[in-house]
LOMIFI-807549 format. One record per residue (C-alpha): residue number from 1; residue in one letter; chain; z, x, y. Coordinates in pm, 1 decimal. Each point is the difference from the previous one (the first is absolute). Example, Ala and Ser with C-alpha at 12.3 -4.5 7.8 and 13.67 -1.06 7.14 Angstrom:
BEGIN
+-----+-----+-------+----------+----------+----------+
:   n : res : chain :        z :        x :        y :
+-----+-----+-------+----------+----------+----------+
:   1 :   A :     A :    780.0 :   1230.0 :   -450.0 :
:   2 :   S :     A :    -66.0 :    137.0 :    344.0 :
+-----+-----+-------+----------+----------+----------+
END
This chain:
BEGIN
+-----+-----+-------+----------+----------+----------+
:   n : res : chain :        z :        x :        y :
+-----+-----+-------+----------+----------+----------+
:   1 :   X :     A :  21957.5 :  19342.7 :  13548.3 :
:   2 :   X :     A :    -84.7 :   -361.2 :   -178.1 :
:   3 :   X :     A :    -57.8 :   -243.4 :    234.0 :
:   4 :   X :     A :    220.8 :   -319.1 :    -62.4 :
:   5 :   X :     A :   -216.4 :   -311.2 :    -49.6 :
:   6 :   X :     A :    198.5 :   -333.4 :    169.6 :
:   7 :   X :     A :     13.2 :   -314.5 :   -129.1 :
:   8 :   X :     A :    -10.1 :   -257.0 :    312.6 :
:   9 :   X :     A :    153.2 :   -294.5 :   -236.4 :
:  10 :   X :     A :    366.1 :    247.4 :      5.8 :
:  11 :   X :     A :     13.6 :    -99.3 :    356.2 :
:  12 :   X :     A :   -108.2 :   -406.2 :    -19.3 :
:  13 :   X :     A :    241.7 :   -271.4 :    -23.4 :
:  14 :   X :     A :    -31.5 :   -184.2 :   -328.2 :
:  15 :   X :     A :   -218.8 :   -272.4 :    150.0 :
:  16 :   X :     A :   -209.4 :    244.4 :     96.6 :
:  17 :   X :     A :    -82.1 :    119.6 :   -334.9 :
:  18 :   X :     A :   -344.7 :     19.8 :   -229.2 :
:  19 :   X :     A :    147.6 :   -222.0 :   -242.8 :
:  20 :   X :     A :     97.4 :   -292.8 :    292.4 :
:  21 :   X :     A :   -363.5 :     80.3 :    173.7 :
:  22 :   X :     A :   -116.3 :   -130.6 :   -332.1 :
:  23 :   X :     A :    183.1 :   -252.4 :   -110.1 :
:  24 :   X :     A :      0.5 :   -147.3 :    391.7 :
:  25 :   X :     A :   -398.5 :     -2.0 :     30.8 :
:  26 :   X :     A :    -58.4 :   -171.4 :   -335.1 :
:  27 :   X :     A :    287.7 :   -275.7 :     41.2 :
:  28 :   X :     A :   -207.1 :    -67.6 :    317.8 :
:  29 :   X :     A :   -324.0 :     17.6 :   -152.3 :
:  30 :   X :     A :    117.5 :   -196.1 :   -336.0 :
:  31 :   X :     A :    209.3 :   -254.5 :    235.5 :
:  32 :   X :     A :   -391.9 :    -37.4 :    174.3 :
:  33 :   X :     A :   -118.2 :    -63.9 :   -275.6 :
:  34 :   X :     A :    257.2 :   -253.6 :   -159.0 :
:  35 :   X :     A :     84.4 :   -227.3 :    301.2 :
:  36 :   X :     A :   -377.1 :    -29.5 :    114.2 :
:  37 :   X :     A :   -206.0 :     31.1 :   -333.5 :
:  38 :   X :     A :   -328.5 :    146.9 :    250.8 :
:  39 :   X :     A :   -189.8 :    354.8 :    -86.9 :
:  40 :   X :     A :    -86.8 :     12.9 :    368.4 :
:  41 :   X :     A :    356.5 :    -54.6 :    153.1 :
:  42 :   X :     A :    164.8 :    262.1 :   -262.2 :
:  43 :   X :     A :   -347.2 :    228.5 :     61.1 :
:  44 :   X :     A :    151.8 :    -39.4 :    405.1 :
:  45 :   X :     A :    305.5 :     56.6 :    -86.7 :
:  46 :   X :     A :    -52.0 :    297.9 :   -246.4 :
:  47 :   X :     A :   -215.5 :    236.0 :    193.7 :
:  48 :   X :     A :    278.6 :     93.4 :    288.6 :
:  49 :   X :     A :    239.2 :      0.1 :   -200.0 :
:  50 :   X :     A :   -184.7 :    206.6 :   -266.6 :
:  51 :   X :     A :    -53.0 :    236.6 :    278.6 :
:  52 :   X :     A :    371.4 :     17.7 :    130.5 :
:  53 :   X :     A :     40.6 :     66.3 :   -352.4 :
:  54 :   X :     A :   -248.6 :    287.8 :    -56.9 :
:  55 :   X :     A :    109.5 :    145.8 :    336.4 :
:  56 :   X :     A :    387.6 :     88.9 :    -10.8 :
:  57 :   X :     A :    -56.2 :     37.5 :   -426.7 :
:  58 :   X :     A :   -289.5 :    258.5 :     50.1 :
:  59 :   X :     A :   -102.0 :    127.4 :    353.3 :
:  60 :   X :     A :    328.7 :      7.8 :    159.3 :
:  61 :   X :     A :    165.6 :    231.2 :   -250.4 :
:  62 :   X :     A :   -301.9 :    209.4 :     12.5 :
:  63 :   X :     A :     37.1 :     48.5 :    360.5 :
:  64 :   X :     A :    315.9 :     49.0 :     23.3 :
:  65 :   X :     A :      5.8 :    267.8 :   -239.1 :
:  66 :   X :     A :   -295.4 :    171.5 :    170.8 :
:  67 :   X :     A :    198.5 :     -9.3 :    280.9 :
:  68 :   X :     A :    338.8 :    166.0 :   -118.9 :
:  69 :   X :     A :   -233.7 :    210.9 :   -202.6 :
:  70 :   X :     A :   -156.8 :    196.0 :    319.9 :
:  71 :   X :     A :    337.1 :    -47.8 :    247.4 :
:  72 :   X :     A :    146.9 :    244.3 :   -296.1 :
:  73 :   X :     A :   -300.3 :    206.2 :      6.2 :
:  74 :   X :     A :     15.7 :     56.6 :    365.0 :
:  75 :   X :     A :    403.1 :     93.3 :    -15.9 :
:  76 :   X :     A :    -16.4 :    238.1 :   -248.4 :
:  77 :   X :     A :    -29.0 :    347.7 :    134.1 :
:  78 :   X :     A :   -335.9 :    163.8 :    -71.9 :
:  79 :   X :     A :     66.7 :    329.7 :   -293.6 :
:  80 :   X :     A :   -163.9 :    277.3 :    112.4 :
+-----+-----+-------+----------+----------+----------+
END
């Protein structure tokens, strides 16, 4: 039996999506960097929000798919 690999972005509202992650964390960043003109404030301001950004684009899909990956594994009846 293939195993059915889900996409969590099917079940995220649209504001919720890679493409708004993006385009949210560098209008912040950029919008740092314009109104203030100071390295260090936008460096402040980058690094949680570079890290928001790296968490739901990269290690919370991963996760979650490990997850539905072994509930299936663990409901599927064992072929003997």
């Amino acid at each position: 039996m293939e195993k059915m690999k889900e996409n969590i972005w099917q079940y995220k509202p649209w504001w919720c999506q890679p493409w708004s992650i993006v385009l949210t964390g560098c209008a912040i960043i950029g919008g740092s960097w314009f109104l203030l003109h100071r390295l260090w404030v936008t460096g402040l301001v980058a690094v949680p929000i570079l890290a928001w950004m790296g968490f739901f684009l990269l290690v919370y899909p991963k996760l979650l798919s490990e997850m539905l990956a072994e509930a299936a594994s663990e409901q599927q009846p064992l072929d003997q």
